[in-house]
C-alpha positions in Angstrom: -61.2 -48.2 -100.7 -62.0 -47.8 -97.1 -59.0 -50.5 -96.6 -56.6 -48.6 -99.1 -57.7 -45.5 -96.4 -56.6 -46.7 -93.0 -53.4 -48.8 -94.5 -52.0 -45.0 -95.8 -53.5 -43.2 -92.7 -51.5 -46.1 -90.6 -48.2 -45.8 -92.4 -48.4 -42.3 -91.4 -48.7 -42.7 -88.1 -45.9 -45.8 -88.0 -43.4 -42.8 -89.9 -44.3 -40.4 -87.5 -43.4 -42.2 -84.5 -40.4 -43.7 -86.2 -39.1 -40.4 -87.1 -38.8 -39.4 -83.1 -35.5 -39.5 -82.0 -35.3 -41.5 -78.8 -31.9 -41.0 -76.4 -30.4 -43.2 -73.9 -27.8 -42.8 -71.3 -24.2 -43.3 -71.8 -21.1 -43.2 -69.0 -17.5 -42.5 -69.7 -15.0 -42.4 -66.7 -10.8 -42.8 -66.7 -8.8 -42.5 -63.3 -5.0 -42.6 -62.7 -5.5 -46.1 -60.4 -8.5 -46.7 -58.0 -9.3 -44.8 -54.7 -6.8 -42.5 -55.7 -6.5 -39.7 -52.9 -6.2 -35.9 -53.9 -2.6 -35.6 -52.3 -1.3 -38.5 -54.3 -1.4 -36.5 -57.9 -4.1 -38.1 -59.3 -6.9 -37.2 -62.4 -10.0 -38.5 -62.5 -12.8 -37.8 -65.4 -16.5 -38.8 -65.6 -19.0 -38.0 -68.2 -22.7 -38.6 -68.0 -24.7 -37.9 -71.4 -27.6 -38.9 -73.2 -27.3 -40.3 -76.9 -29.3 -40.3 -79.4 -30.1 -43.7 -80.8 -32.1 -43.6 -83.8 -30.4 -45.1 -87.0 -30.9 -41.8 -88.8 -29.0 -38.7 -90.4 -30.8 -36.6 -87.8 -29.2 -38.8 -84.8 -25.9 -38.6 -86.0 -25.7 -35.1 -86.5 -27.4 -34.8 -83.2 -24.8 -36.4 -81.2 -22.2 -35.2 -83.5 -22.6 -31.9 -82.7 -22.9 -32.5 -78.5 -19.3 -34.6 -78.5 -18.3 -31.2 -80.3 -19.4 -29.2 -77.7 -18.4 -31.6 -74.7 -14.8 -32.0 -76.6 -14.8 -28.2 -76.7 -15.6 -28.3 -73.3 -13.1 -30.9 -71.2 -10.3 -31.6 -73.6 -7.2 -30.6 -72.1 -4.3 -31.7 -74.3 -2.3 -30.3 -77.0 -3.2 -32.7 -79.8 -7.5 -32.4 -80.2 -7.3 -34.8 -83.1 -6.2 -37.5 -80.6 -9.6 -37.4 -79.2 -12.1 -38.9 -81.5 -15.0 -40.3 -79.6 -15.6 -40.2 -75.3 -13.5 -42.7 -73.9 -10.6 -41.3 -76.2 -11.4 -38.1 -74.7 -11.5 -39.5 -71.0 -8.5 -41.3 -71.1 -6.4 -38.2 -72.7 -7.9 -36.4 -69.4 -5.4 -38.8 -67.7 -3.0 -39.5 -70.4 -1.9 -35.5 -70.0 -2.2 -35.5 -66.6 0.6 -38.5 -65.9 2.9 -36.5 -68.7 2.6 -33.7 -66.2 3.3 -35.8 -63.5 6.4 -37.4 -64.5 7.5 -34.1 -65.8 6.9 -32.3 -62.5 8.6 -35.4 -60.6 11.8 -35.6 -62.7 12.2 -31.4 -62.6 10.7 -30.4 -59.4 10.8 -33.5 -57.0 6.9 -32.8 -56.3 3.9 -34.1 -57.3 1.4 -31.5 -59.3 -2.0 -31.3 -57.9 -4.4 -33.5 -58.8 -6.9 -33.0 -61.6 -11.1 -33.6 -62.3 -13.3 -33.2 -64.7 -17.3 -33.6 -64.4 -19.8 -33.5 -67.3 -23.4 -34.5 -67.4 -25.5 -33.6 -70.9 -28.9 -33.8 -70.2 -32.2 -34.0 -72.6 -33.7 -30.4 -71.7 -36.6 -30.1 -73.6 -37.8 -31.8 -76.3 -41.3 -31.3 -78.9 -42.0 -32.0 -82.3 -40.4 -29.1 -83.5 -37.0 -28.5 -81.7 -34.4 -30.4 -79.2 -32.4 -28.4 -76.7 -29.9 -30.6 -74.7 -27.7 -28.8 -71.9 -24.3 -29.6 -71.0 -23.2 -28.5 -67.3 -19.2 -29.4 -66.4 -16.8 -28.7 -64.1 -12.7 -29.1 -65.0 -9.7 -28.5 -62.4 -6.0 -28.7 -63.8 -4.6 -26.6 -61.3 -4.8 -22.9 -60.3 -6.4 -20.6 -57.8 -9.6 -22.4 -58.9 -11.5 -24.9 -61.1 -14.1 -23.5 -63.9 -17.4 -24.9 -64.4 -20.1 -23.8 -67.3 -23.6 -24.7 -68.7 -23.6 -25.1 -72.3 -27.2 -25.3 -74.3 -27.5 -26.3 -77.7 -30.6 -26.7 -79.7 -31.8 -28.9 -82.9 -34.5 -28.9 -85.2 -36.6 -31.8 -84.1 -36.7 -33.6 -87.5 -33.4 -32.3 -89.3 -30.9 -33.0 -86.3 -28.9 -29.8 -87.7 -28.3 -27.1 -85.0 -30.0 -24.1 -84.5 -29.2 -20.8 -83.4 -30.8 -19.3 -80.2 -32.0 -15.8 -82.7 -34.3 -18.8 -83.9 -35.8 -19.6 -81.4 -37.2 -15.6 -81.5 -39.8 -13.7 -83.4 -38.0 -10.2 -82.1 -34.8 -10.7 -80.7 -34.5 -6.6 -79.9 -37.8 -7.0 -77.3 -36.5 -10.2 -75.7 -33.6 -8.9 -74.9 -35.2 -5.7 -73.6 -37.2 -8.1 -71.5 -34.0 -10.3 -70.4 -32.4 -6.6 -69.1 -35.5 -5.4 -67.4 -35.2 -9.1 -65.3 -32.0 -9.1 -64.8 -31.9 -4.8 -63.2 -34.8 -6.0 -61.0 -33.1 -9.1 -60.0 -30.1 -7.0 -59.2 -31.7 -4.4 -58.0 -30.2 -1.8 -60.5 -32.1 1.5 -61.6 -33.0 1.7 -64.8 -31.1 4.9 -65.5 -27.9 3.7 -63.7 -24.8 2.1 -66.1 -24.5 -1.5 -65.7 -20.6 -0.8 -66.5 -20.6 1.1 -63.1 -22.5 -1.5 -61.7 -19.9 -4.0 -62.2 -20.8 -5.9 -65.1 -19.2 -6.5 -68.1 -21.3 -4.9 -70.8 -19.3 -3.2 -73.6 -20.9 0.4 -74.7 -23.5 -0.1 -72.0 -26.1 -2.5 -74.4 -27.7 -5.0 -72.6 -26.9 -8.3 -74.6 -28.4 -11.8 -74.5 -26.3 -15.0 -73.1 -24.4 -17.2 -75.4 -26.9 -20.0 -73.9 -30.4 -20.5 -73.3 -32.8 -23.0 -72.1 -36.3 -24.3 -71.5 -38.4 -25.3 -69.2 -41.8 -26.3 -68.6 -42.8 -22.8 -67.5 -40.1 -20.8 -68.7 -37.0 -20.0 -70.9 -33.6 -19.6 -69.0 -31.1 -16.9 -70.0 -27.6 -18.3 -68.6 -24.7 -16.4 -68.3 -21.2 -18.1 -67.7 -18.7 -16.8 -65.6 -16.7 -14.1 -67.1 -19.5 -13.7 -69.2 -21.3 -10.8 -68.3 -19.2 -10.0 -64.8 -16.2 -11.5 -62.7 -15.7 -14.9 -61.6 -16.7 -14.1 -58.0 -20.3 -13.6 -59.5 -21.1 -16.6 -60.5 -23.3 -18.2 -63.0 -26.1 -15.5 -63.4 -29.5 -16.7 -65.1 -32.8 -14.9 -65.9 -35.8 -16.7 -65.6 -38.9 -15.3 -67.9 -42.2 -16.9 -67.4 -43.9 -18.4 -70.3 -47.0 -15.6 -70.0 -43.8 -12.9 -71.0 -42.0 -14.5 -73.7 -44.5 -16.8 -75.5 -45.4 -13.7 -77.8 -41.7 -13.9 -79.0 -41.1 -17.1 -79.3 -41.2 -19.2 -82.7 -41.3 -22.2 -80.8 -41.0 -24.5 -78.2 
């Protein structure tokens, strides 16, 4: 009986452990020709991620749902479909780029400027309960300026299906009066004083949270894109609350 014990009290275990989802780094790059210079019209593209290799359901909808988010993200041409898994998406990077470029040559006599795109998804945080995995990228294809974001998503741990960030929150109403009390301090803003006439972009004057979040060992982020809550000259804007602040809200980590 003792025997019968430890075998089932093993196989737990061995379940447990294979149930983990393990990643691994992955590297996708396209580039017009090699040591191309920016005055020669070139496009370049490089994406660092991390991929979850478990044979499992939970895996695959895992990194199913980041090349989403990274397609969302860096695809640039007119036709998505044509873009399928990462080194589709790389080369289209290019692909458009040279259509532009023969375009520009045979109407304009001029070369268009040269393009980049930078991505690197990174394993955030990870526990037996939830998987948060943040995407930061940068994209140029012209213009008074490039546009670069941080993009969080998180999973449940043993299902591999996304979760929303209102999870992740027992009382969404005092985190984000929390987030605002940060982020006036930060700012140095009065608690009485409109963040509209501050500057910010806040319709009807409610304080909202960001579209992504993140943790960390002794916090959880609140990241604002650009354009998100101000103008593009502000930045990326992130509030930083201690665990002692938010751990009464939170569901989880």
């Amino acid at each position: 009986m003792k025997k019968l014990w430890l075998i089932w009290i093993l196989s737990l275990f061995f379940i447990g452990c294979q149930s983990e989802i393990t990643f691994e780094p992955q590297h996708y790059q396209a580039q017009s020709k090699d040591n191309c210079q920016p005055h020669e019209g070139c496009a370049k593209f490089n994406l660092d991620i991390v991929a979850a290799t478990n044979k499992s359901t939970a895996a695959d909808s895992i990194n199913n749902s980041v090349f989403k988010m990274i397609h969302r993200a860096m695809y640039v041409g007119e036709n998505p479909q044509e873009a399928r898994n990462y080194l589709q998406l790389a080369n289209s990077f290019v692909q458009t780029h040279n259509q532009i470029k023969d375009e520009f040559l045979e109407r304009f006599k001029v070369l268009p400027p040269s393009w980049e795109a930078n991505g690197k998804c990174r394993l955030q945080w990870q526990s037996d309960k939830i998987i948060n995995l943040v995407l930061e990228y940068y994209t140029f294809t012209g213009g008074a300026h490039g546009y670069g974001a941080t993009n969080s998503i998180f999973f449940d741990a043993q299902t591999g299906k996304k979760m929303p960030n209102r999870q992740l929150f027992t009382d969404t109403i005092s985190v984000t009066s929390l987030v605002e009390e940060q982020f006036r301090k930060q700012n140095k803003i009065a608690a009485k004083t409109s963040l509209i006439e501050a500057g910010y972009f806040i319709p009807n004057d409610q304080f909202f949270l960001p579209k992504n979040i993140y943790l960390t060992q002794k916090a959880v982020v609140f990241h604002y894109n650009p354009y998100e809550i101000a103008a593009f000259a502000f930045g990326d804007i992130e509030v930083v609350i201690p665990n002692e602040k938010i751990e009464p809200f939170l569901r989880f980590k």
